[in-house]
Backbone bond lengths (Angstrom), bond angles and torsions (degrees), N, CA, C in turn:
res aa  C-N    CA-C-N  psi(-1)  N-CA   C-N-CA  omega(-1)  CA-C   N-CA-C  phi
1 X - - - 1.465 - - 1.525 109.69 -
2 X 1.047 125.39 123.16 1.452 149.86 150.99 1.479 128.72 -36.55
3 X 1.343 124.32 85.31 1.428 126.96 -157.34 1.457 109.22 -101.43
4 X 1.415 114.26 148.56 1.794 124.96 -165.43 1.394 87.57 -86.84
5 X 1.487 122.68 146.25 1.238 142.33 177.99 2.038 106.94 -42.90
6 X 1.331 82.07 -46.69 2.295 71.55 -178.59 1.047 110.17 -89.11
7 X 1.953 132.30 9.25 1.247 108.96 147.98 1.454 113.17 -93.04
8 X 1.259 109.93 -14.39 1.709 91.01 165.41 1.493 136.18 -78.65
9 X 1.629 104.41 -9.57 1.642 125.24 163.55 1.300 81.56 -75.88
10 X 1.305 131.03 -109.19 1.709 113.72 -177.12 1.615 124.17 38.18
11 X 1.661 103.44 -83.62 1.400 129.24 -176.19 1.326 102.00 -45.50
12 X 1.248 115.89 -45.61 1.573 117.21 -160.30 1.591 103.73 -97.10
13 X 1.054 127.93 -11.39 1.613 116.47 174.29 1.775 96.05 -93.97
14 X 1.711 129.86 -13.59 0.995 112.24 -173.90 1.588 97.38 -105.68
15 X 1.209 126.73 17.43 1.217 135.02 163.45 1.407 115.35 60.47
16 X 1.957 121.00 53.86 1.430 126.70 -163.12 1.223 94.63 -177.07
17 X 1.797 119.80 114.41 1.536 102.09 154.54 1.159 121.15 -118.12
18 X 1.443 114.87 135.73 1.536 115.56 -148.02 1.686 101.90 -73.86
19 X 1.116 104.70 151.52 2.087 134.78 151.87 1.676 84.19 -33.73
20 X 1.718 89.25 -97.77 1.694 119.50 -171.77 1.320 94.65 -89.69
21 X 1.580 93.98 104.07 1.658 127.22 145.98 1.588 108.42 -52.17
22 X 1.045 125.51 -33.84 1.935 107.79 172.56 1.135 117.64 -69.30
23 X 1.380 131.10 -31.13 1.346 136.13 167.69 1.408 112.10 -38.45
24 X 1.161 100.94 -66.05 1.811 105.41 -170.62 2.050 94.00 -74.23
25 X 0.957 118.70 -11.71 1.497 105.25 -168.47 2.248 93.06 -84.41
26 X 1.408 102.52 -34.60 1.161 100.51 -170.47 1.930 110.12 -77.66
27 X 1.421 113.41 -27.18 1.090 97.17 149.69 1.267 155.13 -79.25
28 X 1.004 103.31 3.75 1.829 127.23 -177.94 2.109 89.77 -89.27
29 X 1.258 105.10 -26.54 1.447 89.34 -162.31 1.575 119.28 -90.23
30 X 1.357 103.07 121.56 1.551 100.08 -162.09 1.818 112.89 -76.03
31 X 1.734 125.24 166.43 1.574 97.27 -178.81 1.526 121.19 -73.07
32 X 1.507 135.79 19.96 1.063 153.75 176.28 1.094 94.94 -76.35
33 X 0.984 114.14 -39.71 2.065 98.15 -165.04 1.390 101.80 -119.90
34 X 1.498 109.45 19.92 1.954 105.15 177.10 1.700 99.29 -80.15
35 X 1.510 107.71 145.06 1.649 117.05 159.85 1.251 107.01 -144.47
36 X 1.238 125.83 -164.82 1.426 137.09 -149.62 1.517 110.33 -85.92
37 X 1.587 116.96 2.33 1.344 102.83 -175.21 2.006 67.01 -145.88
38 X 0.689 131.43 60.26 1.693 124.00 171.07 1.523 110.13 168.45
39 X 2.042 96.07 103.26 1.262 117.79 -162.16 1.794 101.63 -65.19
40 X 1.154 125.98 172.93 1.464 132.12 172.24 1.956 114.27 -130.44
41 X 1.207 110.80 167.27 1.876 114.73 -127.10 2.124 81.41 -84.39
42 X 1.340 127.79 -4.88 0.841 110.99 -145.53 1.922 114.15 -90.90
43 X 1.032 111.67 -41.31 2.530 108.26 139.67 1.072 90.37 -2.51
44 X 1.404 114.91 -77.04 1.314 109.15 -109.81 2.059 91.66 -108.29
45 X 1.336 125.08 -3.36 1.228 128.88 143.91 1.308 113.52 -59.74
46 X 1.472 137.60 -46.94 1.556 121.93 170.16 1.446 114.77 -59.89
47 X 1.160 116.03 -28.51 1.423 112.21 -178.04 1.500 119.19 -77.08
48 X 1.754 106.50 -24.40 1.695 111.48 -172.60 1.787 101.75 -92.70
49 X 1.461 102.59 -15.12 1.393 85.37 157.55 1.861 136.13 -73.89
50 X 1.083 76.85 -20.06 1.272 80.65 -159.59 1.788 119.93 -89.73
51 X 1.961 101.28 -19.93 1.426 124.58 137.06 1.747 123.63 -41.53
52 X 0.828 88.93 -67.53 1.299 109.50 164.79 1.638 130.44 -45.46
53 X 0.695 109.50 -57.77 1.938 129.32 157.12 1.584 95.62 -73.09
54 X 0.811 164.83 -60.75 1.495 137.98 175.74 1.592 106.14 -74.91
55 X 1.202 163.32 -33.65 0.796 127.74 128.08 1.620 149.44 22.11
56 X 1.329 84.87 -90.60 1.583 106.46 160.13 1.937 141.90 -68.52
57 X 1.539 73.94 -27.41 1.773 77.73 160.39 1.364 106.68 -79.11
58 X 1.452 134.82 -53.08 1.020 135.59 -163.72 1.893 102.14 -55.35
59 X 0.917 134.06 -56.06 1.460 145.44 172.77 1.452 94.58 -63.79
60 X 1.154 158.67 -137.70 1.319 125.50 -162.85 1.378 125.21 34.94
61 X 1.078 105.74 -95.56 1.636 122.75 -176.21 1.287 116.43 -42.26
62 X 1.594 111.63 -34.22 1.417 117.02 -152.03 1.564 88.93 -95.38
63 X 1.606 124.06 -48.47 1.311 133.68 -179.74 2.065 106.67 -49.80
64 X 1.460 114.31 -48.20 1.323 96.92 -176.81 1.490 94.84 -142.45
65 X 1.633 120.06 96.83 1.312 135.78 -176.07 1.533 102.75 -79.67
66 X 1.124 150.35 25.65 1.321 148.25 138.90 1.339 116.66 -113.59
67 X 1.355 131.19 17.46 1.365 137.03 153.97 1.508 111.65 -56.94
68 X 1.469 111.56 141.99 1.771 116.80 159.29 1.343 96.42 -75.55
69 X 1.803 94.09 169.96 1.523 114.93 157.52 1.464 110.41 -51.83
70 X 1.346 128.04 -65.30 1.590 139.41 155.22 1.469 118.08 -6.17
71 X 1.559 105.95 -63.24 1.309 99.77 163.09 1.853 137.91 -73.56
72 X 1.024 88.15 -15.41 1.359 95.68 -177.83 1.394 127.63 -94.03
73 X 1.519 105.12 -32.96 1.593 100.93 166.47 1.531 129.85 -56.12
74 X 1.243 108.54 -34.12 1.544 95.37 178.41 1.445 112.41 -93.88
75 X 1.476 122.02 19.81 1.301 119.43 156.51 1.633 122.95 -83.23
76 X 1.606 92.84 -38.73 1.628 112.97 -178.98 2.008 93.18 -79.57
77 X 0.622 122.62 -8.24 1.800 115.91 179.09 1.317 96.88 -96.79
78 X 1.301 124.25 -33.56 2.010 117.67 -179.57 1.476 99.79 -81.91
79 X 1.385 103.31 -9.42 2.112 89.07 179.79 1.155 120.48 -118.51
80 X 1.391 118.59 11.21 1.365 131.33 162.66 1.575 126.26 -115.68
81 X 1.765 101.80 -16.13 1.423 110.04 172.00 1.742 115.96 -27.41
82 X 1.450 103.39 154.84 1.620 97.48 163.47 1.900 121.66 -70.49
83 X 1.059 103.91 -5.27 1.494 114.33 -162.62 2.152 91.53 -92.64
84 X 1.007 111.54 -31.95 1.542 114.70 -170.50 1.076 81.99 -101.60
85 X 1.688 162.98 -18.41 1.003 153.87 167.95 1.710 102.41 -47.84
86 X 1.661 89.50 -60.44 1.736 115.07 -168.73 1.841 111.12 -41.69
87 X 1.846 86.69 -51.28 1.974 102.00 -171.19 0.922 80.40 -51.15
88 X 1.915 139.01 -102.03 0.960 136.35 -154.37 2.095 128.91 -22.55
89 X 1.184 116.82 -40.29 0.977 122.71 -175.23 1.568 109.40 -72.82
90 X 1.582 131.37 -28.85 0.979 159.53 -162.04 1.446 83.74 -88.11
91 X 1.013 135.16 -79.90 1.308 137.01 -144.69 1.651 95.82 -69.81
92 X 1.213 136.20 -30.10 1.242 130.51 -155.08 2.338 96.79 -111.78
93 X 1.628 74.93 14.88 2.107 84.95 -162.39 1.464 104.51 22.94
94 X 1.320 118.31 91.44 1.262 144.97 146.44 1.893 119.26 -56.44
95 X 1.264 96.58 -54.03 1.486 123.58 -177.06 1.280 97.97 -58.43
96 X 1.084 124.44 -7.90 1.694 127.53 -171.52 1.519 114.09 -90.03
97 X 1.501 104.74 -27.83 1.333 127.20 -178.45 1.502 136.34 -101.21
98 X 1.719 85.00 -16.75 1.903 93.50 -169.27 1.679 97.20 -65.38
99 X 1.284 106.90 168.18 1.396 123.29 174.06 1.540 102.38 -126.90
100 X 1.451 97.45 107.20 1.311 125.17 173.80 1.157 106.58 -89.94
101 X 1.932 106.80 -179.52 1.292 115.19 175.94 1.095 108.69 -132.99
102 X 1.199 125.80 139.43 1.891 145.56 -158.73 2.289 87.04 -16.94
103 X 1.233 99.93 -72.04 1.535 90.00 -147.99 1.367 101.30 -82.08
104 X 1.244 137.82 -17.76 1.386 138.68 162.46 1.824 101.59 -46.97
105 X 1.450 117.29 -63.69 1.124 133.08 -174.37 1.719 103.56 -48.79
106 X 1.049 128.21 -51.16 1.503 148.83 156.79 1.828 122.73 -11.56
107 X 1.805 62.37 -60.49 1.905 67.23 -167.23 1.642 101.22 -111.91
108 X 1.571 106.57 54.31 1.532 121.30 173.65 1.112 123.00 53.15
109 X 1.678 114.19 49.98 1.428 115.24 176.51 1.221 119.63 -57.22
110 X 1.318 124.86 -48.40 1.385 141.62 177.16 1.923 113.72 -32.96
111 X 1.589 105.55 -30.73 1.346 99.04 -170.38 1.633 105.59 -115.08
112 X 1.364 106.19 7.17 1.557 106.10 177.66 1.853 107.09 -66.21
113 X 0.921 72.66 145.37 1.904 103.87 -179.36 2.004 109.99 -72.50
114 X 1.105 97.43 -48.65 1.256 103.75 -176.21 2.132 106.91 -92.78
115 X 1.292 95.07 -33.41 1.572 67.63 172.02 1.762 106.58 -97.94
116 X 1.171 114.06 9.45 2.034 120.65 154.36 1.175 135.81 -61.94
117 X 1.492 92.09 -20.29 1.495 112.02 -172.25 1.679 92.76 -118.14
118 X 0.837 150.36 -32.70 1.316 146.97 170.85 1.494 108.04 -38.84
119 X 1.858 105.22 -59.80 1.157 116.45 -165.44 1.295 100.64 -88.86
120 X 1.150 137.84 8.03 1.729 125.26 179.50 1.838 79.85 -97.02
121 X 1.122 147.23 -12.90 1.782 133.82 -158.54 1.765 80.91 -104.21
122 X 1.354 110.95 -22.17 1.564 103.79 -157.79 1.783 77.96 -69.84
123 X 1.246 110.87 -87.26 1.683 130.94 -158.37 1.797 90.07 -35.89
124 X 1.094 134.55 -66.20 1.775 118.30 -175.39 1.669 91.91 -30.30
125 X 1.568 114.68 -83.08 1.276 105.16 179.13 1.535 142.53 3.06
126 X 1.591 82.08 -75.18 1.804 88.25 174.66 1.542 105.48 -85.92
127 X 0.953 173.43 -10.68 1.537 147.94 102.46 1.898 129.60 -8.51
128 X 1.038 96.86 -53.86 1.268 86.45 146.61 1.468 149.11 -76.28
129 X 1.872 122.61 -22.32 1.149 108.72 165.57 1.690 110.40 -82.17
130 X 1.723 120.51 0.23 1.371 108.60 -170.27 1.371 101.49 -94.01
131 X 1.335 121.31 -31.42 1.473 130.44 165.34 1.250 139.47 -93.89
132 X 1.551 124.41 -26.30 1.232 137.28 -174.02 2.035 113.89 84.68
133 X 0.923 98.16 163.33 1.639 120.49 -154.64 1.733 93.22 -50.64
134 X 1.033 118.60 -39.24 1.467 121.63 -170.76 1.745 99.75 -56.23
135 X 1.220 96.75 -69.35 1.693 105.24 -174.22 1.611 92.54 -57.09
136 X 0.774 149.16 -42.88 1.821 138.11 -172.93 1.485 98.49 -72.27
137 X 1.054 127.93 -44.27 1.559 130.38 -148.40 2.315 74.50 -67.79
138 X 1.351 108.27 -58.56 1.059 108.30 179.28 1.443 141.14 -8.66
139 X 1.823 91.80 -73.33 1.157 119.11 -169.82 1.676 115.26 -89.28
140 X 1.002 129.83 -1.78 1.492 160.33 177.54 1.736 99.84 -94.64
141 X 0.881 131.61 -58.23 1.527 155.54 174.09 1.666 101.00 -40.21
142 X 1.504 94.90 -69.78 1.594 97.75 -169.83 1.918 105.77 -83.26
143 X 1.280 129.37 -27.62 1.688 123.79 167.01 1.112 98.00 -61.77
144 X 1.337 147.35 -52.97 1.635 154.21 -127.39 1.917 85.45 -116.73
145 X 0.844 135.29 -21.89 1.405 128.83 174.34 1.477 137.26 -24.47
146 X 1.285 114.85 -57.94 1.615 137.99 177.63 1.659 86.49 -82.40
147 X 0.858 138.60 -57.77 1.301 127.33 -167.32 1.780 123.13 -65.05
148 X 1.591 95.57 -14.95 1.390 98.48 -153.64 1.894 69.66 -98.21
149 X 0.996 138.34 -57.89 1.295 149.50 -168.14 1.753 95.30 -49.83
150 X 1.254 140.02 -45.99 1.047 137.07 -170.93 1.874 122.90 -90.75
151 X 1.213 95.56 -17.74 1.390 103.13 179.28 1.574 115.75 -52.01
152 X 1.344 95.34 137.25 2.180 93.35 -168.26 1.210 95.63 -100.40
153 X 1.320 90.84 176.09 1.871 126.56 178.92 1.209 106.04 -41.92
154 X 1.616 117.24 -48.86 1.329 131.22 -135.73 1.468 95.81 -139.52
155 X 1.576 120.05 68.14 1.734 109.48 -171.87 1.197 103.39 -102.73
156 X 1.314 114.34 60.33 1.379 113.03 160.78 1.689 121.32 -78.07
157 X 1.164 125.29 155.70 1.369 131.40 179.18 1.458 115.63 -21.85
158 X 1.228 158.72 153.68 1.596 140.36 137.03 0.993 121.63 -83.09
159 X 1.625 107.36 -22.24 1.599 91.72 165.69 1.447 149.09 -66.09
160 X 1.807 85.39 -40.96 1.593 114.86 158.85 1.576 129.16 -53.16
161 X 1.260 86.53 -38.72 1.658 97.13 166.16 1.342 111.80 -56.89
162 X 1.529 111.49 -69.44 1.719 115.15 -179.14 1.031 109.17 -58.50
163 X 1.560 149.66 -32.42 1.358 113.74 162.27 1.289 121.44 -94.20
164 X 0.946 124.73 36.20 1.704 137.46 163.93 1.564 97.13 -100.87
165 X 1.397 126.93 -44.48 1.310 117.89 170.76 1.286 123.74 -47.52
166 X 1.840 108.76 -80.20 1.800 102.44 150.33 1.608 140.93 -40.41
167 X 1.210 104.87 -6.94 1.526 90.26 175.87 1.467 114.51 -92.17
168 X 1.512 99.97 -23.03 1.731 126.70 -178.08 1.816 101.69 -57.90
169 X 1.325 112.94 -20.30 1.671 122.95 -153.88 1.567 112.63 -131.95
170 X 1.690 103.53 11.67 1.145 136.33 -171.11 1.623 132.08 18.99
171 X 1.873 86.07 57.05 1.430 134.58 -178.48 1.679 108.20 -91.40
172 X 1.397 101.60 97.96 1.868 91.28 157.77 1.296 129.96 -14.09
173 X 1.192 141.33 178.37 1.487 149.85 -172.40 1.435 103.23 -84.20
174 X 1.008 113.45 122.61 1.790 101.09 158.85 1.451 121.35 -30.31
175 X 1.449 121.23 153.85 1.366 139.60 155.66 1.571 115.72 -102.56
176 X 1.621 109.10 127.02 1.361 122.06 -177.25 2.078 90.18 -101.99
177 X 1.127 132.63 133.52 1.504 146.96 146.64 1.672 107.53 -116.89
178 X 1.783 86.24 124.90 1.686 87.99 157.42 1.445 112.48 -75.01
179 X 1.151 103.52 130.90 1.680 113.37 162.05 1.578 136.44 -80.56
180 X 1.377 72.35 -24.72 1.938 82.37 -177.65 1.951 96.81 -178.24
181 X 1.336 101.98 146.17 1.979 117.76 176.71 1.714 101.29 -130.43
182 X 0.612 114.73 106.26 1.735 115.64 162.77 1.639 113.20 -137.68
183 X 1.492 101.14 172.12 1.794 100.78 -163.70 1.757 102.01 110.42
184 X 1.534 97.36 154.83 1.553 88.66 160.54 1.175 137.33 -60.94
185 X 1.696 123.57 -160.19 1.409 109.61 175.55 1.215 124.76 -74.29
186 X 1.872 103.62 -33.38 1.497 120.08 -159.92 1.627 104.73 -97.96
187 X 1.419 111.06 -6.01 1.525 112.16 162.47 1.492 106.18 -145.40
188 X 1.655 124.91 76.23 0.997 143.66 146.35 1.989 125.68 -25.59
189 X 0.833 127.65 139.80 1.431 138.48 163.69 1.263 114.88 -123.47
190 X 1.709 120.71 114.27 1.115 132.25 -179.98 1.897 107.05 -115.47
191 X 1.757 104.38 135.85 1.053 113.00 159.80 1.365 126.76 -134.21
192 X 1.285 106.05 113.47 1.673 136.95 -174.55 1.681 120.88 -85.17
193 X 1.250 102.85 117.10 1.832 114.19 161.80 1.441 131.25 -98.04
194 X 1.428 97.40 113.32 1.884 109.70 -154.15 2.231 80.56 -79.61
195 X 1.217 102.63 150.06 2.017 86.52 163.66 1.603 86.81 -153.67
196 X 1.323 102.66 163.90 1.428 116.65 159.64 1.770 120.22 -122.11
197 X 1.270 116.05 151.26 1.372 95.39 -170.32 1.233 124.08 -79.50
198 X 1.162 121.27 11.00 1.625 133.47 155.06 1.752 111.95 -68.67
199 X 1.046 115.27 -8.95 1.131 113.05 175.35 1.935 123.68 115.61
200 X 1.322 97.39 -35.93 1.432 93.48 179.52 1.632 135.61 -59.46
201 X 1.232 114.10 141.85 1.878 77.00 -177.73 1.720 87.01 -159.01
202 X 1.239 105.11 158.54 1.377 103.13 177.62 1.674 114.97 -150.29
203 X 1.240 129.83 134.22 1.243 131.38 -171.01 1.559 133.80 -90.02
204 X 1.365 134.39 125.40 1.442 120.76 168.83 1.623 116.38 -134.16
205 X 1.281 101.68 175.96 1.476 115.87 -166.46 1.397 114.56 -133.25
206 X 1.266 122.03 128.60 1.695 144.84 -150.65 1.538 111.25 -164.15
207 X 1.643 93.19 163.69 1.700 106.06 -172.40 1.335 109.42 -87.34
208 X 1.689 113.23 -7.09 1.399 94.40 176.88 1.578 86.30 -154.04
209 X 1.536 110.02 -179.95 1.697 111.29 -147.57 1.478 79.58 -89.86
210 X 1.408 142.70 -65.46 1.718 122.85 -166.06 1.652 121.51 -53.25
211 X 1.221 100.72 -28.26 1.523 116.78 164.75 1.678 106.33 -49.08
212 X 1.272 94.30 -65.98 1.936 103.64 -172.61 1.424 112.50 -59.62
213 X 1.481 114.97 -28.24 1.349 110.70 171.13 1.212 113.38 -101.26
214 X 1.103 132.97 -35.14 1.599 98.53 165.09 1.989 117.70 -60.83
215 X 0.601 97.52 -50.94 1.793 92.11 175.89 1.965 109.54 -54.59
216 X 1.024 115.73 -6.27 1.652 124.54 150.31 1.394 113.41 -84.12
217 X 1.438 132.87 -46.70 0.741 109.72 172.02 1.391 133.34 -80.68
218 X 1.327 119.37 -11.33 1.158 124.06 159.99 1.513 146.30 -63.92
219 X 1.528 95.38 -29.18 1.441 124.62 156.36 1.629 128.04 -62.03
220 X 1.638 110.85 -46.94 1.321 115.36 143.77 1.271 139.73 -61.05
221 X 1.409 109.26 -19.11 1.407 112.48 171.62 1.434 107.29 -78.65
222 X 1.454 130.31 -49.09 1.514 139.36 -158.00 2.141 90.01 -77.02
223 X 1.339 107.02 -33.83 1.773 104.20 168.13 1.295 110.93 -72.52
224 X 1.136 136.34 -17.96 1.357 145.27 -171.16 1.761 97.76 -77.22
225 X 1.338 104.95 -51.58 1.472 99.74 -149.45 2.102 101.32 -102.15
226 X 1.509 95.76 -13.88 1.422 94.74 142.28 1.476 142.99 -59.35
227 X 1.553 104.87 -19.51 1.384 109.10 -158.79 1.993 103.28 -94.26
């Protein structure tokens, strides 16, 4: 199969060039544009999750071999989430490539979160059935890298946290405001203001808006517990 020049830039920012070119063509393809002779990305998303999640347990374990289960699940749940699915796809502009369909495409398929992360489980997928687990374990390894290296003790939510803080102090929920979006469409920059109505509030900046707010709320939380 015969590939368009930005899926073969594609190949090379996702660091894999496939055997079988349909593989990677069928994960790029969202069910908007599936028909009767043209499969859609969604197989082969149950399967890249689930690559993917072993993966990551396995690295886990191996990274801190005196961890509990306790500790470890909510590290392996922040690195398989659909939302770290999404970063990743973002970072490698995935959204650049999917093949949508007229009104999916419309109403900004390209920057959805949930079908970003669909298609980042799809593409592990097809890397792994064109190569096998070794070459995926790979290429999962080095996207998932900084993240897998940074993941804390304690990866619980930040948002959940901050309003578990305020509610503890019998403070309303935090307020998230965008402050500012710039960047293109398909690689957006969002900046978010976490506040509480006591006054505190603290700001951050990310590739996508849950990204930007949790890293607000985390920032207010780590000012919180400075103070």
């Amino acid at each position: 199969m015969k590939l368009s020049a930005d899926i073969k830039a594609f190949q090379a920012r996702l660091g894999h060039e496939f055997t079988n070119a349909a593989l990677l063509v069928r994960a790029l393809t969202h069910s908007s544009m599936a028909t009767p002779n043209r499969d859609d990305n969604q197989r082969l998303e149950f399967l890249g999750d689930r690559v993917l999640g072993l993966v990551m347990a396995e690295a886990l374990l191996s990274q801190d071999q005196g961890a509990t289960e306790g500790q470890l699940a909510p590290r392996f749940n922040a690195l398989v989430r659909k939302e770290a699915c999404a970063d990743v796809a973002r970072e490698i502009d995935l959204g650049g490539v999917l093949k949508l369909g007229r009104s999916e495409m419309l109403s900004g398929g390209r920057r959805k979160e949930a079908l970003l992360g669909d298609a980042m489980e799809a593409v592990i997928a097809a890397v792994y059935l064109d190569a096998g687990f070794e070459t995926a374990r790979g290429v999962v390894l080095r996207l998932w890298g900084a993240r897998l290296g940074a993941v804390k003790e304690d990866a619980r939510d930040a948002k959940t946290s901050l309003q578990e803080w305020a509610q503890a102090r019998g403070l309303p929920p935090p307020d998230y405001v965008e402050l500012a979006r710039k960047g293109p469409d398909h690689a957006p920059i969002f900046t978010i203001c976490a506040q509480l109505k006591s006054g505190q509030r603290a700001e951050a900046t990310a590739g996508s808006k849950r990204q930007a707010e949790q890293a607000a709320a985390r920032a207010l939380l780590d000012q919180l517990q400075a103070e």
